[in-house]
N, C-alpha and C positions, 0 to 999 in steps of 0.2 A: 498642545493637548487636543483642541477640535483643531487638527489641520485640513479636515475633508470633510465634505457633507456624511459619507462614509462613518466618519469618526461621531460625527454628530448621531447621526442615526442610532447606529452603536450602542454608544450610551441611553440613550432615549429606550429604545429597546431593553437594556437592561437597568431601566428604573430612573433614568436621571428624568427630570423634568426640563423643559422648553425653558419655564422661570430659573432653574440652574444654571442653563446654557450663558444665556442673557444675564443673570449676575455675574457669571464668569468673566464673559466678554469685556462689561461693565468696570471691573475690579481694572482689568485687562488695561484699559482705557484710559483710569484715573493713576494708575500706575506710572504708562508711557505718554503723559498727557505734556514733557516736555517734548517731545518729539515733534508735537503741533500738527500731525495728519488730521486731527478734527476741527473741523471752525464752530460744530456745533452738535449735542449728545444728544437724542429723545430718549432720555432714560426712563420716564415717570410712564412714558407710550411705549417704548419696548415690552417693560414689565408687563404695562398691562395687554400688550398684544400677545405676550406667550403666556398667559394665562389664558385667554382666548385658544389658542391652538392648543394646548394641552388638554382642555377641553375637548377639542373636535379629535383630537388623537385617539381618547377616550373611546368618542362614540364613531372611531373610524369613518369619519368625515375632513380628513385634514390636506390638504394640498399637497403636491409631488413635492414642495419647498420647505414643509412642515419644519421648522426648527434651524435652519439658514438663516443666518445673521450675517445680516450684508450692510455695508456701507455704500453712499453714494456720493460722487463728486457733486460738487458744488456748482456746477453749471445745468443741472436737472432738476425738474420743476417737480417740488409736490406740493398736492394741494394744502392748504393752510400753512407750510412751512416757509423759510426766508430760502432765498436763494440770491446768489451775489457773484454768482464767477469768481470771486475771490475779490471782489472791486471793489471800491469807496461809493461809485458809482448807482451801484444796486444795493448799497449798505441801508438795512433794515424792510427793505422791502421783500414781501409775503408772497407766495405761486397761489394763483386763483384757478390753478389746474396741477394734474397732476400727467407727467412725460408718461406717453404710451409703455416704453419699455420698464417703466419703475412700477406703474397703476399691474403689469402685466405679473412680477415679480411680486406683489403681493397679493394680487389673484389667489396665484399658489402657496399663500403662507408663507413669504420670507418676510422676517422682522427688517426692516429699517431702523438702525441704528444710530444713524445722524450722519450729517451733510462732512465732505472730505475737503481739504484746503486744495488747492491749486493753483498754478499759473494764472494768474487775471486775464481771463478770456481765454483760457489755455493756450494762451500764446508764452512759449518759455519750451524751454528743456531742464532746466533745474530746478521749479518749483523757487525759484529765489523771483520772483517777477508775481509772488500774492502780494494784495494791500496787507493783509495781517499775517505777514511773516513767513519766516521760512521752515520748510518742514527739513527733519534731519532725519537721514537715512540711519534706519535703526542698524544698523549690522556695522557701521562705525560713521560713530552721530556726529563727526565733522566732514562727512563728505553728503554730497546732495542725493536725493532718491531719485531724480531726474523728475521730467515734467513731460508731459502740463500735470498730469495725471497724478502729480508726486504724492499727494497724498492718500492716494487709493491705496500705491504700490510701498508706502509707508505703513499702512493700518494692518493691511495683510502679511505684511513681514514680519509682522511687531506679533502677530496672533492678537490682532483684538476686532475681529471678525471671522467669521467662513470663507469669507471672499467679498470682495469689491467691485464696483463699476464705474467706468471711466470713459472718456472719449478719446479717439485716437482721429487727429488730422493729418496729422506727417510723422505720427509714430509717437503719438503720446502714450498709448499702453503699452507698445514693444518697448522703448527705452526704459522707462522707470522697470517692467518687468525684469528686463536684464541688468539694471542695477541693484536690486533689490533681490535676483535671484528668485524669482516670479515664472509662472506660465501667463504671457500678457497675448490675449485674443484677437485682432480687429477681422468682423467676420467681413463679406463683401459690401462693397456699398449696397445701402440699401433694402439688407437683409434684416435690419431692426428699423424701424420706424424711428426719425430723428423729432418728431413731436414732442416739444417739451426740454430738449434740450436749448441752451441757448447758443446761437449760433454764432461760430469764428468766420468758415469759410465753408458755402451749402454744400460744394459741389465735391466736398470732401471728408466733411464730419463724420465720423460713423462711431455707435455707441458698441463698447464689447466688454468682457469681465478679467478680472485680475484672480485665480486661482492657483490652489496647490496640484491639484491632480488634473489631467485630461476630462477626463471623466464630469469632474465640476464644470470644466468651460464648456462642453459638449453640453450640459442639461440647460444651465444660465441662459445660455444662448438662446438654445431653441425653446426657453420661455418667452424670452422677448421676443423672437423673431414673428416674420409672417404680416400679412400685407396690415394695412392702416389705411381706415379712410382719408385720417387727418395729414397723412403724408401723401402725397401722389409721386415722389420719388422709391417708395416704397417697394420692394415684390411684390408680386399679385397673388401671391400663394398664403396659403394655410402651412404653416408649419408644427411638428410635434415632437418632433424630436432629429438630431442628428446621430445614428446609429454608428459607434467604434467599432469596425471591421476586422477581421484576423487579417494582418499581413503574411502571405506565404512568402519564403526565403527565394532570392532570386526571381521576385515578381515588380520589382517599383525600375524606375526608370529616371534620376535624379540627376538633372542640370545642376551644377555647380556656378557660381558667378567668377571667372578667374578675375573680371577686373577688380571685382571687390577682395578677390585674395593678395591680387596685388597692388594692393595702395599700401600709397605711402605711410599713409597715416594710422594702419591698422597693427593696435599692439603684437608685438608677438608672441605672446601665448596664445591670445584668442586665435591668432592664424595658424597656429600650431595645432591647438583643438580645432578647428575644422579640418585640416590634411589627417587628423587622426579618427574623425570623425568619420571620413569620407573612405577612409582605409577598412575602417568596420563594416561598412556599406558595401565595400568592394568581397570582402572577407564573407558574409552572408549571402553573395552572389548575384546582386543586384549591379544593374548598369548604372556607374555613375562618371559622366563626364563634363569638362570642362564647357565651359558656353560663354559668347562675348557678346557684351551689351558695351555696345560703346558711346551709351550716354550717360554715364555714371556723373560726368562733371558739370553736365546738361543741368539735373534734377534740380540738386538745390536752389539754383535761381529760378526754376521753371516754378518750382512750386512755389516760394516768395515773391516772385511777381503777380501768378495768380492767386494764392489766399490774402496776398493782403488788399488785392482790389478787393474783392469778394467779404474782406473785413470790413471794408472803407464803408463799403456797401450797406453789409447788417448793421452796421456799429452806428450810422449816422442815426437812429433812432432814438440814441439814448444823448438826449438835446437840454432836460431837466424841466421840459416842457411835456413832450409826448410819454416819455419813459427816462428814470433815472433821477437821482437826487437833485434839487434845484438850487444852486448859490447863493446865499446869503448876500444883500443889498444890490441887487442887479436893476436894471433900466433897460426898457426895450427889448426888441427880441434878439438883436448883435451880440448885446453884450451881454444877454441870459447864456444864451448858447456856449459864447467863447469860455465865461467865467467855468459854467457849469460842466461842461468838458473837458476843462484846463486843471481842476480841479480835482473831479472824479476819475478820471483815467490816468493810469501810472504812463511811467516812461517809456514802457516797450508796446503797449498798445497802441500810444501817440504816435512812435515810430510808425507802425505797421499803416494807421491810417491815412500818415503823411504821404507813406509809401504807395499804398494802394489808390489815394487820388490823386497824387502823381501820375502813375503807372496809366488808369483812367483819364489824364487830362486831353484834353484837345490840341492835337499835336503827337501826343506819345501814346494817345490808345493802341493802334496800329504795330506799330516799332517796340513796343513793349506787351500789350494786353493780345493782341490777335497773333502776334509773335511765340509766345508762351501756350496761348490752345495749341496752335498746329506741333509746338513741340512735345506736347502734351500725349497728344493723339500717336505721334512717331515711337514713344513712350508705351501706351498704351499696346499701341498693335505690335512692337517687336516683344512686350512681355508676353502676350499673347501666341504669337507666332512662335516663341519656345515651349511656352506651357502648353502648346498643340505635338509637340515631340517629347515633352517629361509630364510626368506625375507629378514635381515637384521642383521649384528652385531652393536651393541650398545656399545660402551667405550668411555674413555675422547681423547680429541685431545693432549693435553699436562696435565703435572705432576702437572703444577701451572703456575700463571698466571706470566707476562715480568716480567723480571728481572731487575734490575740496569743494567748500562752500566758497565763493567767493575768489575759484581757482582759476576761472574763465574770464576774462574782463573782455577780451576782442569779441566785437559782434559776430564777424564772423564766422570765427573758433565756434563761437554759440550754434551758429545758423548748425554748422557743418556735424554738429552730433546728430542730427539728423541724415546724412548721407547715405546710409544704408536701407533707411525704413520708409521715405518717401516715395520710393519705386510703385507702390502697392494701394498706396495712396492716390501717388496720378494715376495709376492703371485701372483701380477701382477694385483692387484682388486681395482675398481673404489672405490673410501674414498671421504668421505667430510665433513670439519667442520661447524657445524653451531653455529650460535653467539649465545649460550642458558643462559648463566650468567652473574653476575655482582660481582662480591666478593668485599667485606664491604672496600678491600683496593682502589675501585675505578675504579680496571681493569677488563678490559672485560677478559670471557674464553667462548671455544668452547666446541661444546659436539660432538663426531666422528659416521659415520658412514661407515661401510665397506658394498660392495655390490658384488651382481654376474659379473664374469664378463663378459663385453658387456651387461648388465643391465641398462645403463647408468638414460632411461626415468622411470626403476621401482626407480631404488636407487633418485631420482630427486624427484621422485613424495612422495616418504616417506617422503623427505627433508622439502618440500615444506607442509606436512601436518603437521610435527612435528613444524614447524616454526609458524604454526596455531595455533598449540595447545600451544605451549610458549606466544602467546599473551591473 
């Protein structure tokens, strides 16, 4: 019904009220409330914040957001509200602030509709790694919506939002996007202030939105974006918008990734829709050719060796002393720590942490953590070094389309759904899935694209043309 802020306006226009919008949603919500994308509803504050806007609509004082019903993951801080990564950990505990890019989103009048389930710590690919359960992807509710984000790109699939926000580290918005049949955003590093977010891995976090249309991701964005005191990793810029440009025929210049055409592991339909893809782009007379990055098998470990130090790192705060739930009958501060830790943190975060002060130990900093930058950087500069000859890299978003719940048991099967969308991540370059397939099993898959970065409105405007050309 509202599948685009577009749709929403629409109506509002012709009579519907903000308080209709928000009952809708609401209905929406309690409807698909097995699906579990929510850990928590402000319904009794929704209401009364579109009543509020309906108001200022009135007196033509109402925000460029005016009637946007958004959800947020569960690792972004607002003020007065719980926040918990999905953990036991931070279970019942309150944000005494509220994260720049959320405070920014309601500036403009977007209703906050309540907190989204995730990966615990958004560390996951299937959303099966929350303390409070798994989310089921709406479009066939025994396979996973992917993660960490799974329940952003669950709530928007489901329509019981406008659109969502989510964090991507190694592709938490592109995967669930392209399981869910989503346009999933991560703009550059940088270009949204990470304040308020609670951190997996710094050097890689970046907040972005889960929509239907371009259009949507294009405004979302560049509400949040633009520099932050409270961040100093931040841009230094003012931002207002990212403007969707006309693409002319026979003007884009589009690198293809062939080693990611040729893996092994990539279904083939989704490789089928990209040669078919690429065939239209050829058809409308656009240069597009093949390009070899020959670190594809590099990534994966480059990037799980450095985020999980980088976890080790953030995570050691939450002790049950400084931050975090504290253990029932503890002694000292050995065994507060261990119990409180042991307790509050699931299985795949222990992993990560174990991993990451490993990786950091004395002995293996070197041979693993200094080992992993410089590949990092080789990474970086050969993505670059293409995207100085294309407008665009071209690959799949994922290897094949959701999985069963519980269909993945190898860690590293797990790691490896990530292989495609890490690239952008180490590189630090705006990526975005778009919903370009349908495979014969039913499920939606995404097709990727990497862009310059701080390109945000060129990489947008290709999105937005390629989404043309798929109709």
């Amino acid at each position: 019904m509202y599948t685009s802020f577009d749709k929403v306006k629409s109506a509002i226009d012709n009579g519907t009220t903000v308080v209709d919008v928000v009952s809708h949603y609401l209905k929406q919500i309690e409807a698909k409330k097995h699906i579990h994308a929510f850990l928590e509803v402000f319904e009794a504050e929704a209401i009364q914040k579109a009543q509020e806007i309906d108001a200022k609509i009135k007196n033509n004082t109402a925000g460029k957001l005016a009637g946007m019903v958004i959800g947020i993951k569960d690792n972004l801080a607002y003020k007065n509200h719980k926040v918990s990564a999905a953990s036991k950990i931070l279970e019942g505990f309150e944000s005494i602030y509220t994260a720049t890019a959320v405070e920014r989103l309601i500036q403009e009048d977007a209703i906050i509709i309540g907190r989204l389930n995730c990966d615990e710590f958004a560390m996951g690919s299937s959303n099966e790694n929350s303390a409070f359960g798994n989310v089921l992807n709406p479009i066939q509710e025994d396979k996973v919506p992917g993660g960490s984000s799974g329940g952003s790109a669950a709530a928007l699939a489901a329509g019981l939002c406008t659109a969502s926000i989510g964090s991507d580290t190694g592709g938490s918005i592109r995967q669930p996007a392209s399981f869910t049949g989503l346009i999933g955003f991560k703009p550059t590093y940088g270009t949204i202030s990470r304040y308020g977010l609670l951190a997996y891995a710094s050097s890689f976090d970046q907040i972005g939105p889960f929509t239907n249309t371009i259009k949507d991701a294009a405004l979302i964005t560049a509400v949040m974006a633009g520099k932050d005191e409270y961040d100093g990793t931040a841009i230094q810029e003012d931002i207002n918008e990212f403007p969707i440009e006309k693409i002319e025929k026979g003007s884009l210049k589009v690198g293809y990734i062939s080693d990611c055409l040729e893996s092994k592991g990539l279904n083939p339909e989704i490789k089928t829709k990209l040669e078919q893809t690429i065939q239209v782009l050829k058809k409308e007379g656009h240069t597009v050719e093949p390009v070899s990055f020959p670190y594809l098998d590099a990534m994966v470990p480059t990037y799980y060796v450095l985020t999980t130090a980088e976890a080790s790192s953030n995570l050691s705060r939450y002790t049950g002393v400084h931050f975090g739930r504290l253990a029932d009958n503890v002694k000292g501060v050995e065994e507060t720590y261990k119990k409180s830790r042991s307790e509050g943190f699931g299985e795949e975060v222990k992993k990560r942490i174990m991993l990451g002060t490993f990786v950091l130990s004395h002995g293996y900093y070197d041979a693993y953590y200094t080992k992993g930058q410089k590949v990092r950087r080789i990474i970086q500069n050969k993505t670059n070094e293409l995207l100085s000859e294309y407008d665009v890299l071209l690959l799949p978003t994922t290897p094949d389309t959701a999985f069963k719940i519980g269909g993945v048991k190898d860690a590293i099967q797990m790691y490896l759904q990530d292989i495609f969308t890490v690239q952008a991540n180490l590189a630090g370059n705006p990526a975005i899935s778009l919903p370009m397939g349908t495979h014969s099993n039913g499920l939606p898959f995404g097709l990727q694209l990497i862009g310059k970065h701080q390109k945000e409105s060129e990489l947008l405007s290709i999105s937005a043309y390629l989404m043309d050309l798929k109709q």
